[in-house]
N, CA, C and O atoms as CSV, one atom per row, in Angstrom:
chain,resi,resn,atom,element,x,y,z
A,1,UNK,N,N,0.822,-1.184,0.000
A,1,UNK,CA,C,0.000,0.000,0.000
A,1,UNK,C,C,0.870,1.253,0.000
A,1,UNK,O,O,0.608,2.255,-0.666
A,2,UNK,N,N,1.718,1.142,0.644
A,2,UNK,CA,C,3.101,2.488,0.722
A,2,UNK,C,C,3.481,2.444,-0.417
A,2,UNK,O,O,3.528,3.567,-0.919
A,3,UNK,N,N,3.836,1.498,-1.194
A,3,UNK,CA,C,4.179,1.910,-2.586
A,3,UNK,C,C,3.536,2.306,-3.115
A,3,UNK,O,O,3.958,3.432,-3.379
A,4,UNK,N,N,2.199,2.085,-3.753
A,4,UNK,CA,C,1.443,2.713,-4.357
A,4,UNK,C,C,0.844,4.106,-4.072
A,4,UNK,O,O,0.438,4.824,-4.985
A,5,UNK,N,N,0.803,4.462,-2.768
A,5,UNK,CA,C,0.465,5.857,-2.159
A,5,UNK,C,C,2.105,6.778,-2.857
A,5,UNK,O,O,2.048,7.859,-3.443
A,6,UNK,N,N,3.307,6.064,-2.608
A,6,UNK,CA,C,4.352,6.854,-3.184
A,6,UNK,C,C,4.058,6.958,-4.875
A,6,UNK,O,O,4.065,7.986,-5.553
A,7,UNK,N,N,3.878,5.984,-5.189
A,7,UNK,CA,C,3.870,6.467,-6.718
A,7,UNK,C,C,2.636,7.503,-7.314
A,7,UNK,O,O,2.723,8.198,-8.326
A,8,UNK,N,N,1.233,7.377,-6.203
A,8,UNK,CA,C,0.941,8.521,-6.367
A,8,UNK,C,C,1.009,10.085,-6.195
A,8,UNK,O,O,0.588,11.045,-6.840
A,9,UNK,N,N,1.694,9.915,-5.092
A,9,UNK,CA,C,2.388,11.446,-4.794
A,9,UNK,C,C,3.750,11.561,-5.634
A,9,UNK,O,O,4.121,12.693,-5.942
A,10,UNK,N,N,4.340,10.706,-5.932
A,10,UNK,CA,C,5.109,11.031,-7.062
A,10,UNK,C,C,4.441,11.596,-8.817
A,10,UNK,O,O,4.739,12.283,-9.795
A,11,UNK,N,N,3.445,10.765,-8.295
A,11,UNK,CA,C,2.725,11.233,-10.149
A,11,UNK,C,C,2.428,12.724,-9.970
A,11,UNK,O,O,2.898,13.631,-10.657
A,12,UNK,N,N,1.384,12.869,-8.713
A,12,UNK,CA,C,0.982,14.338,-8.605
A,12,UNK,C,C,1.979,15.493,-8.968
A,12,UNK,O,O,1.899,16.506,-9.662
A,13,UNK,N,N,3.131,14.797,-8.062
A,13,UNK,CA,C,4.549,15.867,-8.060
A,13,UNK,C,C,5.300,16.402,-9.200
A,13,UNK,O,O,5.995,17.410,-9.324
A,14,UNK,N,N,4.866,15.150,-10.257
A,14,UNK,CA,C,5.898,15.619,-11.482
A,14,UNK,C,C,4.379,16.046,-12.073
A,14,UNK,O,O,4.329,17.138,-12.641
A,15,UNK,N,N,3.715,15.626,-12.023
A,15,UNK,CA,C,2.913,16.228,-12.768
A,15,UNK,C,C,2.588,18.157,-12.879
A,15,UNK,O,O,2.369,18.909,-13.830
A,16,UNK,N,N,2.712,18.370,-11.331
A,16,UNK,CA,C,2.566,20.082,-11.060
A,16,UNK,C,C,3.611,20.680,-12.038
A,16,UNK,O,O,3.456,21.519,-12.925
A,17,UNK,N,N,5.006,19.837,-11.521
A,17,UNK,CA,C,6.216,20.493,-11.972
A,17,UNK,C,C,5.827,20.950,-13.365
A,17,UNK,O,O,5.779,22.064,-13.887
A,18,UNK,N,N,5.521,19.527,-13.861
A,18,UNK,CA,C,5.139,19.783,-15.761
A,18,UNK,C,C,4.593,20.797,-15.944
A,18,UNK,O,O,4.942,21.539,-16.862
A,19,UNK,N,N,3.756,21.043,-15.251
A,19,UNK,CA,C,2.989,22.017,-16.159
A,19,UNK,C,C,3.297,23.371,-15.581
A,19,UNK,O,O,3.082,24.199,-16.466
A,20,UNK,N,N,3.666,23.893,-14.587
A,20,UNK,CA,C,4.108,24.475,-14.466
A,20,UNK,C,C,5.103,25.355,-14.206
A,20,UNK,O,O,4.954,26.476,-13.719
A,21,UNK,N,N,6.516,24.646,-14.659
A,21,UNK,CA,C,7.581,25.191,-14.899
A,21,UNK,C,C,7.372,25.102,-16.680
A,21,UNK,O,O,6.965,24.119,-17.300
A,22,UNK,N,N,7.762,26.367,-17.220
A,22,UNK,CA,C,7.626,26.605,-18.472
A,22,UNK,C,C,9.459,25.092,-18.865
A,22,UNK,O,O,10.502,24.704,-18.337
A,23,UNK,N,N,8.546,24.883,-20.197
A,23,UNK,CA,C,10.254,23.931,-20.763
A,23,UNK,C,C,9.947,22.559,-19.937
A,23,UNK,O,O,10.931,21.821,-19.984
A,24,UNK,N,N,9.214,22.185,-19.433
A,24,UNK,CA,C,9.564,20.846,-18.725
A,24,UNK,C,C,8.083,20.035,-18.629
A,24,UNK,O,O,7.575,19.459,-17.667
A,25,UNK,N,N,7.651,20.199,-19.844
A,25,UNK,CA,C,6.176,19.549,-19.818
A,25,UNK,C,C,6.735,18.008,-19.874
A,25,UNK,O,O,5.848,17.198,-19.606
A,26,UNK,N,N,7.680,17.579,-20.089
A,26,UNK,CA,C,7.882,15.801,-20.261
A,26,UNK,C,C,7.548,15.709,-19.041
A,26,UNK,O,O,6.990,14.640,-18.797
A,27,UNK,N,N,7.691,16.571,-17.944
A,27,UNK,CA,C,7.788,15.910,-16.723
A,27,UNK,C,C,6.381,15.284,-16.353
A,27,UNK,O,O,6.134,14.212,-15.799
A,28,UNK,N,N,5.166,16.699,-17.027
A,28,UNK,CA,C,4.038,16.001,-17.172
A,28,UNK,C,C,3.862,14.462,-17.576
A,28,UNK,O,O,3.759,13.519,-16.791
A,29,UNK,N,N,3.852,14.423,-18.831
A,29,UNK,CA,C,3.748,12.745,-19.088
A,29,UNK,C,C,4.720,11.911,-18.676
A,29,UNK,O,O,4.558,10.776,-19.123
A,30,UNK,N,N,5.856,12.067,-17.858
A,30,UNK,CA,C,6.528,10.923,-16.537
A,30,UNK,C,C,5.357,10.758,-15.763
A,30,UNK,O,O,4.908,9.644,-15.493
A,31,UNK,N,N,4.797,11.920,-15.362
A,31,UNK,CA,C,3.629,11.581,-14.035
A,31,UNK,C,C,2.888,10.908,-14.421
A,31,UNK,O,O,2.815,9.937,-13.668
A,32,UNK,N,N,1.878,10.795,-15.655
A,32,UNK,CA,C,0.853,10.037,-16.402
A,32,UNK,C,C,1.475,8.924,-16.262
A,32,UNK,O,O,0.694,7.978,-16.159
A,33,UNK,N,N,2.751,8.603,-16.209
A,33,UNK,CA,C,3.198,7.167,-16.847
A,33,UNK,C,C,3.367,6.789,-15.737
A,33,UNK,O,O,3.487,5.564,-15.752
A,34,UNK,N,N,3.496,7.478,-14.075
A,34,UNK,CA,C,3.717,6.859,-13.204
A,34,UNK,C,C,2.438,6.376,-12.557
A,34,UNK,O,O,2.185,5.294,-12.027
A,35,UNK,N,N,1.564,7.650,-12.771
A,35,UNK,CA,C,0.306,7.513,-12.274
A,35,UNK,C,C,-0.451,6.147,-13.058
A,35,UNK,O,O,-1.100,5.377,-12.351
A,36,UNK,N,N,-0.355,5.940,-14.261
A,36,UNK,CA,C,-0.896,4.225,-14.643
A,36,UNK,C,C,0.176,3.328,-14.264
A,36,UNK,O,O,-0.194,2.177,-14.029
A,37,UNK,N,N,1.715,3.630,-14.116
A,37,UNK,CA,C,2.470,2.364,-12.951
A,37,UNK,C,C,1.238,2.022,-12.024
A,37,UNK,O,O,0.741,0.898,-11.958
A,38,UNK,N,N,0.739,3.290,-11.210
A,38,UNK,CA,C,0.312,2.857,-9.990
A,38,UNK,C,C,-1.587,2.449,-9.846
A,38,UNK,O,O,-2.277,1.947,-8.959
A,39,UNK,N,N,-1.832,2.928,-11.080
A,39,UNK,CA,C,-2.954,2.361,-11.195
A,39,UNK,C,C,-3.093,0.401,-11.110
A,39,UNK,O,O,-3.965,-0.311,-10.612
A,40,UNK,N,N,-1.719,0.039,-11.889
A,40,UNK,CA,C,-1.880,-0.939,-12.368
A,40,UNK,C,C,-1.445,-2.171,-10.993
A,40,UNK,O,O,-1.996,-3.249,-10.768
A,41,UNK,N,N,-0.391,-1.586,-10.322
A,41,UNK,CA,C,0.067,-2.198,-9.194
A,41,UNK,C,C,-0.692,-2.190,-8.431
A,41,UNK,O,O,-0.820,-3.313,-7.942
A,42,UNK,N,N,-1.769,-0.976,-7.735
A,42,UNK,CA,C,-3.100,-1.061,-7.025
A,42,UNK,C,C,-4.077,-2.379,-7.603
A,42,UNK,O,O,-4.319,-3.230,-6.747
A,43,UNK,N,N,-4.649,-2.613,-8.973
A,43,UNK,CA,C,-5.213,-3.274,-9.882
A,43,UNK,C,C,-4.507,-4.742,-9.061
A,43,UNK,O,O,-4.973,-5.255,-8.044
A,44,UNK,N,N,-3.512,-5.125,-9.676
A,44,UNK,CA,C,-2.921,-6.535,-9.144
A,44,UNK,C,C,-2.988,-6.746,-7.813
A,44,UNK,O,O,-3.529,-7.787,-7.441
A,45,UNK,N,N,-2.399,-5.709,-6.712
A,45,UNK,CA,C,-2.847,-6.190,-5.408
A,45,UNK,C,C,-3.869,-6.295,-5.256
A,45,UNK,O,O,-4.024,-7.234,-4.476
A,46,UNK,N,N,-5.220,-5.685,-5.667
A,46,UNK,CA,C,-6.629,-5.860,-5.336
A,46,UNK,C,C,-7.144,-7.106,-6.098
A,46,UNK,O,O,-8.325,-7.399,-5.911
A,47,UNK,N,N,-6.623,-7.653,-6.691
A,47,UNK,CA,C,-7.154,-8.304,-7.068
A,47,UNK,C,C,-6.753,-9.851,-6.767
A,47,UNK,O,O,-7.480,-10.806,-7.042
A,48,UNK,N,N,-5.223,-9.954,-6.036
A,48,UNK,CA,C,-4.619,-11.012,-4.847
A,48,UNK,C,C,-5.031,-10.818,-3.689
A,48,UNK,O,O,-4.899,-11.641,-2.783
A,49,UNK,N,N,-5.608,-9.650,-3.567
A,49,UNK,CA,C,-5.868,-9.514,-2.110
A,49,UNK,C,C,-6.669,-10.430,-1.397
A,49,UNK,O,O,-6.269,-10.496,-0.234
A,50,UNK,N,N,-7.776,-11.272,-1.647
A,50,UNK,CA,C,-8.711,-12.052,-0.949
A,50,UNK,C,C,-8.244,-12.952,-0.883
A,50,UNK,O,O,-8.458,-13.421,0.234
A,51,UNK,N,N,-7.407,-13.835,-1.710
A,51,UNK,CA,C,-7.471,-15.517,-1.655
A,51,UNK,C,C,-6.156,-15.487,-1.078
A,51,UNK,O,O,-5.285,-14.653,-1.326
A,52,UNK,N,N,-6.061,-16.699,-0.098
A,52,UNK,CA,C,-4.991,-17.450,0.708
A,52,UNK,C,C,-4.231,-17.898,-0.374
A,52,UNK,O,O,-4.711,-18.436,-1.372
A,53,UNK,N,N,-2.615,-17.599,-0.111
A,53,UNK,CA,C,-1.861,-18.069,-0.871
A,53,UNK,C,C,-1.634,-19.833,-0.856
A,53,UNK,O,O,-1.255,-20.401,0.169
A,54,UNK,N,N,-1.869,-20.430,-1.892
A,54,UNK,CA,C,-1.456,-21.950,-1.860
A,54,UNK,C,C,-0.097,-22.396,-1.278
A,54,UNK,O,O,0.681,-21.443,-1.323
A,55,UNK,N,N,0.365,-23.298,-0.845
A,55,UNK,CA,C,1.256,-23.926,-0.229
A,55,UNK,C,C,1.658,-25.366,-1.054
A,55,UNK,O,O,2.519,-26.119,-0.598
């Protein structure tokens, strides 16, 4: 869960930067790209989350 809370405050973060430092809009779409990292890693844990791991 800490990871994914970091990769969203990381997305937010580059994302501000992007857009608002003139010259550094890539930074924008790093954030997009981090922000679906973390969509997707949320996605997989929720979706291991219920069942007991086999042995």
């Amino acid at each position: 869960m800490a990871l994914v809370l970091f990769l969203l405050l990381a997305a937010v973060v580059l994302g501000l930067v992007g857009v608002v430092v003139d010259g550094l809009l890539y930074l924008l779409f790093i954030g997009i790209a981090v922000l679906a990292v973390a969509v997707v890693v949320s996605a997989v844990r929720f979706r291991r989350g219920g069942r007991p791991t086999p042995r």
